[in-house]
C-alpha positions, 0 to 999 in steps of 0.5 A: 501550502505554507511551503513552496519553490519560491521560499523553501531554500536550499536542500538540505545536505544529503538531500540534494538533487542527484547528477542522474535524470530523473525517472520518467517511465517504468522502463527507466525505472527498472534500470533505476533498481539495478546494481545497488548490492542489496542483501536480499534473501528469498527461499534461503538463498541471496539473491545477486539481481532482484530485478531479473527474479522470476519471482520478484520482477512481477512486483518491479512491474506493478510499481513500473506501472505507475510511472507508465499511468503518470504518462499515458494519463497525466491528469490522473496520475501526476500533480503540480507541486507547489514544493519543487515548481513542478508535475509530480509522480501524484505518489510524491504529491502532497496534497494541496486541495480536496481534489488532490486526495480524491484523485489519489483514490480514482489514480488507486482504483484505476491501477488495481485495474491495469495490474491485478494486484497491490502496486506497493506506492500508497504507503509512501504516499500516505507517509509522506502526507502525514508527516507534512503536517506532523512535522510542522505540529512539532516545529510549532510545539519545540521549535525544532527543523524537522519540517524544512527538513522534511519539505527539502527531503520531498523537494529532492525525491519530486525533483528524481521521481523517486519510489518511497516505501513507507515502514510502520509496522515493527515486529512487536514481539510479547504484546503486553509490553510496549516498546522499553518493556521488551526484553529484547530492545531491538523488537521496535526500531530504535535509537541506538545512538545519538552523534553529532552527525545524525543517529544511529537505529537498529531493530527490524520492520515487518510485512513490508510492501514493496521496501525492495522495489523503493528507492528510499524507506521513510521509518515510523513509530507504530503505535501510541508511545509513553516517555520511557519509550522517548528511543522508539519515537524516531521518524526518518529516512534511510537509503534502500541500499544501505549496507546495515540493511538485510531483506527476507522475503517473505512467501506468497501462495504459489509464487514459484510457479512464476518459476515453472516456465510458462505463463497461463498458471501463474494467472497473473504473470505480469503483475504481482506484490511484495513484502519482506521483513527489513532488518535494521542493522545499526544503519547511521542517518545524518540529522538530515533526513531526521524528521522526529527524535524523541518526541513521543507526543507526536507518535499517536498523531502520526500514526492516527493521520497516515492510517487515515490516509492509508484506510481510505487508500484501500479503495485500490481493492475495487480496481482488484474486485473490478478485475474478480468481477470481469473474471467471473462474468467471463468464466459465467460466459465461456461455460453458457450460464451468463443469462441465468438468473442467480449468476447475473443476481450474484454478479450484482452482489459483488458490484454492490460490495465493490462500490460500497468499499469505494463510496466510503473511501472516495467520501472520506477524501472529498470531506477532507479539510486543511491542516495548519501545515496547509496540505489537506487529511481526509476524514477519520470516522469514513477512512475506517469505515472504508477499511472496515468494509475491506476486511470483510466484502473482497473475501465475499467478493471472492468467495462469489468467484469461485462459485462463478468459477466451479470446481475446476478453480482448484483441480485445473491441470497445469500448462505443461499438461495443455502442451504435452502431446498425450494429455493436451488433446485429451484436455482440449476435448474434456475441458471444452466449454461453450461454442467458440471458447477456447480451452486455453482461454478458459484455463486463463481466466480459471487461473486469474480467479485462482490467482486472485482467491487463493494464489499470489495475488491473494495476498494483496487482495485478501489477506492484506485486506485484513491486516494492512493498515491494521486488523479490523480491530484498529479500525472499530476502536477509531470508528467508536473514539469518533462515534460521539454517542452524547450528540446522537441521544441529544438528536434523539430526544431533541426529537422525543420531545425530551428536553435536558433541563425536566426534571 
């Protein structure tokens, strides 16, 4: 690293360590979100306390459990960094060796494991390593600060243990036209005014996962930008709290039912996602957290690395299909059928479709190579590879479950039935499976596939398996620029003896 605790300097102003501890554990965590005003909107109502909604605290427990890891397996989930002299959240890491990625990955997989869900911090992980390397590209091309910059803004959220959500995706509006072709301006984030203290941005960002739940939302380009759009190249960093700042909160299959009392319908009633659409209401930066201002050269670079880092971050899917599996394995195993055949064959199949997400993503951070700002980027053509089986094979995966499942995934009567003194008998007799299954536990189990396949949870699993980190189509368009068709027919008549130079 070309940056460390000994010749990084000072922080800069309004980078500084705050007075408050540092969080160590998802309990300290959860306080940390307390009392910050935020303008939060969910089922057209404002929310007072996001962290004591019903429907929202599933979500503040899934990243909770990231800092609880960081704890319990310290190996996996912290790092020593060399920016702030100290171990790391491996969130806030900026990865130093090829071991640092790939241990980004098995951190991923095994906390799909322990929540079930999407645990909301990859995206700032990824952010935060891309913008290592393009920040420092674009000091050596302008002689701008913007990477010193950056390096004391990582200094500060390592040494507070902070939660960063990053925001790429803007609401893009008539897609024929790019940013400065809109007739409404604000449909990409923007520049509205430059001061001597800083900027001023308006706009909005869309399906924004876990901006509730952060601390801090680093702002992005999303796409390749011409000139004309010099206003939309702006990379900085914005305080979750800030008063311009409006959240609506986006819906998710069955997300009530966290509401309903109980807790065998939800299916999953601990953990869950989040997404909400930041609305970006003239919010000032000071130049301090800054980190790009118009340099629409460096959009596509960004945007190119932090999708690479973020295609192969899809492998927390398997820790998800890791879950489905033992779901359906269970479900095959309460109704008397785990020994047959065509369930074990289909068990199989969903394996082999998890580890294939897995070997790509995991590839592609051990091939990864040092960049001239000195941390590490994994590789391109595996990253969207990885992606592009995750478009595809979790909804395979799924679709398996519910076979293994039956029909009861979809009619299950609801916990209120089980406890009601009519109808709880009656399903205790009826739904009865085989010799020592419970029906609660069955019922459970029902209810986790469900929650995974067609529920809230669906929406980590399935549905963001498509379009996070971009539609399927992203990924063929990256997997052709790095196809290099000429050197494979060279292989190939190299080998049929047909030579470049016959005539």
């Amino acid at each position: 690293m070309k940056h460390d605790a000994s010749d990084a300097g000072p922080p800069a102003d309004g980078s500084r360590q705050c007075d408050t501890a540092p969080i160590r554990s998802g309990e300290d965590y959860i306080e940390s979100l307390r009392g910050r005003g935020l303008k939060v909107y969910l089922l057209g109502e404002p929310v007072d306390e996001p962290v004591d909604h019903p429907v929202i605290r599933p979500s503040i427990n899934a990243v909770a459990k990231t800092y609880d890891l960081a704890l319990e397996e310290p190996e996996l989930a912290s790092a020593h960094s060399s920016i702030s002299g100290t171990t790391v959240n491996r969130f806030l890491q900026i990865a130093e060796s090829v071991e640092d990625v790939v241990n980004q990955n098995r951190m991923q997989r095994r906390l799909g494991q322990l929540t079930g869900t999407c645990f909301q911090r990859c995206v700032g992980m990824d952010a935060l390593n891309a913008l290592f390397s393009v920040t420092y590209d674009a000091d050596q091309a302008h002689g701008t600060g913007y990477h010193r910059r950056f390096v004391d803004f990582v200094r500060m959220v390592q040494m507070q243990n902070l939660v960063i959500g990053g925001a790429m995706t803007d609401p893009k509006g008539d897609r024929s036209r790019g940013p400065s072709e809109q007739e409404d301006p604000d449909l990409y984030v923007h520049i509205a005014e430059r001061r001597d203290d800083g900027i001023v941005i308006r706009g909005a960002k869309a399906h924004q996962t876990g901006c509730i739940n952060s601390h801090w939302i680093m702002i992005m380009p999303t796409m390749r930008l011409a000139e004309r759009d010099r206003d939309y190249a702006v990379v900085c960093a914005i305080r979750v709290e800030d008063p311009g700042l409006t959240y609506i909160y986006g819906r998710q299959s069955c997300d009530t039912r966290a509401m309903d009392g109980g807790d065998i319908d939800a299916g999953n009633a601990q953990y869950g996602g989040q997404e909400a659409m930041i609305v970006i209401d003239d919010v000032f930066v000071p130049w301090d957290h800054v980190f790009l201002c118009g340099e629409t050269e460096f959009a596509a670079p960004l945007v190119e690395r932090f999708t690479g880092f973020h295609r192969r971050s899809y492998v927390c899917k398997t820790g998800l299909g890791d879950v489905l599996i033992g779901a359906a394995a269970t479900i095959a195993d309460y109704n008397g059928v785990a020994n047959a055949s065509h369930i074990r064959d289909k068990l199989v199949e969903m394996a082999h479709l998890n580890e294939t997400i897995y070997g790509a993503g995991i590839a592609s951070s051990h091939e990864s190579v040092q960049t001239e700002a000195g941390n590490y980027q994994n590789d391109d053509m595996l990253a969207n590879v990885c992606k592009h089986n995750v478009t595809r094979f979790p909804y395979e995966i799924a679709r398996l479950a519910q076979d293994l499942a039956g029909g009861l995934v979809a009619t299950l009567p609801s916990q209120r039935e089980l406890d009601n003194d009519v109808t709880g008998p009656l399903l205790r007799k009826f739904l009865k499976a085989g010799p020592g299954v419970k029906v609660e536990e069955r019922m459970r189990i029902l209810r986790l596939i469900e929650n995974m396949t067609l529920g809230r949870n669906a929406v980590g699993y399935l549905t963001e398996s498509m379009h996070g980190a971009g539609s399927p189509q992203a990924q063929r368009i990256q997997i052709a620029r790095g196809l290099d068709l000429e050197k494979k027919m060279k292989l190939a008549r190299d080998l049929a003896g047909i030579h470049d130079d016959d005539g």
